[in-house]
C-alpha distance (Angstrom), angle and dihedral (degrees) to the residues before:
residue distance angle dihedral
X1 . . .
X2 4.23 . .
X3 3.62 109.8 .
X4 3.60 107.6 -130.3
X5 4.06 116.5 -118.6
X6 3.52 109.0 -145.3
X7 4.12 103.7 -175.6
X8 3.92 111.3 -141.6
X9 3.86 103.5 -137.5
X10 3.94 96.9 29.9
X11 3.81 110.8 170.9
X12 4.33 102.9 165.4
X13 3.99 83.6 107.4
X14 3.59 95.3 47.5
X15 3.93 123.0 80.6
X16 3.91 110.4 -173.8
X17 4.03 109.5 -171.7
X18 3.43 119.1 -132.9
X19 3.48 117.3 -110.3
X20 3.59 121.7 -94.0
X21 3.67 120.8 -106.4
X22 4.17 116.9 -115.8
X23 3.36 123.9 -120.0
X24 3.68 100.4 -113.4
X25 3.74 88.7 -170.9
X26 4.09 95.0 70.6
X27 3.79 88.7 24.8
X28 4.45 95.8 95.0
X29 3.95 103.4 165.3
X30 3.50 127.4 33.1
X31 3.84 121.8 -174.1
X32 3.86 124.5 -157.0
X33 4.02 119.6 174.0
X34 3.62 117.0 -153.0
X35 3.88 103.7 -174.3
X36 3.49 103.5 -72.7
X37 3.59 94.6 1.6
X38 3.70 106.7 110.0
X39 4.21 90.5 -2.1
X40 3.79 107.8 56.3
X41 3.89 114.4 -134.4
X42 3.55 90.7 -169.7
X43 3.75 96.5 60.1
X44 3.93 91.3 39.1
X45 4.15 91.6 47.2
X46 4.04 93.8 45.1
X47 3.93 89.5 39.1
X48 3.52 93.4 56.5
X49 3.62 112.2 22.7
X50 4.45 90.4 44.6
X51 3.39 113.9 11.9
X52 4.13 96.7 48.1
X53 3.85 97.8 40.8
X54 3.76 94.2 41.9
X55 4.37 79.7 52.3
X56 3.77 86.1 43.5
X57 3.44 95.5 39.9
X58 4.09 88.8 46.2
X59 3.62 100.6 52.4
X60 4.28 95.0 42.2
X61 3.84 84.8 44.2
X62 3.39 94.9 -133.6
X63 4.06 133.9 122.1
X64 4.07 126.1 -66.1
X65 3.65 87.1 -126.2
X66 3.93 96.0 48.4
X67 3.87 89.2 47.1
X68 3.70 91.3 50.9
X69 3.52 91.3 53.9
X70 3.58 95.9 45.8
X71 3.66 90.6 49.6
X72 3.47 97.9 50.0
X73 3.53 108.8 81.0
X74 4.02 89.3 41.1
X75 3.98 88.0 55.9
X76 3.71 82.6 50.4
X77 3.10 108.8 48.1
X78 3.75 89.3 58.5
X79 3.75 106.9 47.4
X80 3.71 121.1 117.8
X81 4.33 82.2 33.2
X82 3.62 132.3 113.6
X83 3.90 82.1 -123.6
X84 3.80 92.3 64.4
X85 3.82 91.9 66.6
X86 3.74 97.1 36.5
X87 4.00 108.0 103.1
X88 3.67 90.8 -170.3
X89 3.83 87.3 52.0
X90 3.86 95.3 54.5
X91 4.07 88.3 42.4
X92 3.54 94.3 65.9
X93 3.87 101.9 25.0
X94 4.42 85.8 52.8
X95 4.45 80.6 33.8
X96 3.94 79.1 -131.3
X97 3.82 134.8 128.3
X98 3.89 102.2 -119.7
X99 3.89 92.2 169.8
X100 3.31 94.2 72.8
X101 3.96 97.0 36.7
């Protein structure tokens, strides 16, 4: 009896088209972000690692360190979310006015 080979990843039934090239002539911006290229890091890592706990820190009156700590698990608990990059999110959530920070 012939032992029937089944390959894993077998594609021969599958035809994926190639992707159409743009028309670069009624393309006018293109926008490429190389980690910090067109999204500072900088800003975003002093922004919310200083300037929000020192806030937070400010209006609990308790330490920088302390509010960092305390903050920490929050801010990590909602990376990768649309609630990480919400601003009006974080102002309620942290009961702070980050517009204005």
């Amino acid at each position: 009896m012939k032992a029937n080979h089944i390959r894993p990843y077998d594609t021969g039934a599958m035809h994926t088209p190639l992707p159409s090239i743009p028309d670069w002539g009624r393309i006018d911006t293109v926008l490429l972000d190389m980690d910090g290229t067109i999204l500072d890091l900088k800003f975003d890592n002093t922004f919310w690692g200083e300037i929000v706990p020192a806030g937070f820190a400010a209006a609990r009156g308790l330490e920088l360190d302390a509010a960092k700590a305390q903050l920490s698990p929050v801010f990590a608990a909602k990376q990768g979310t649309l609630d990480w990059y919400c601003i009006e999110y974080w102002s309620r959530e942290l009961d702070l006015n980050l517009e204005s920070s």
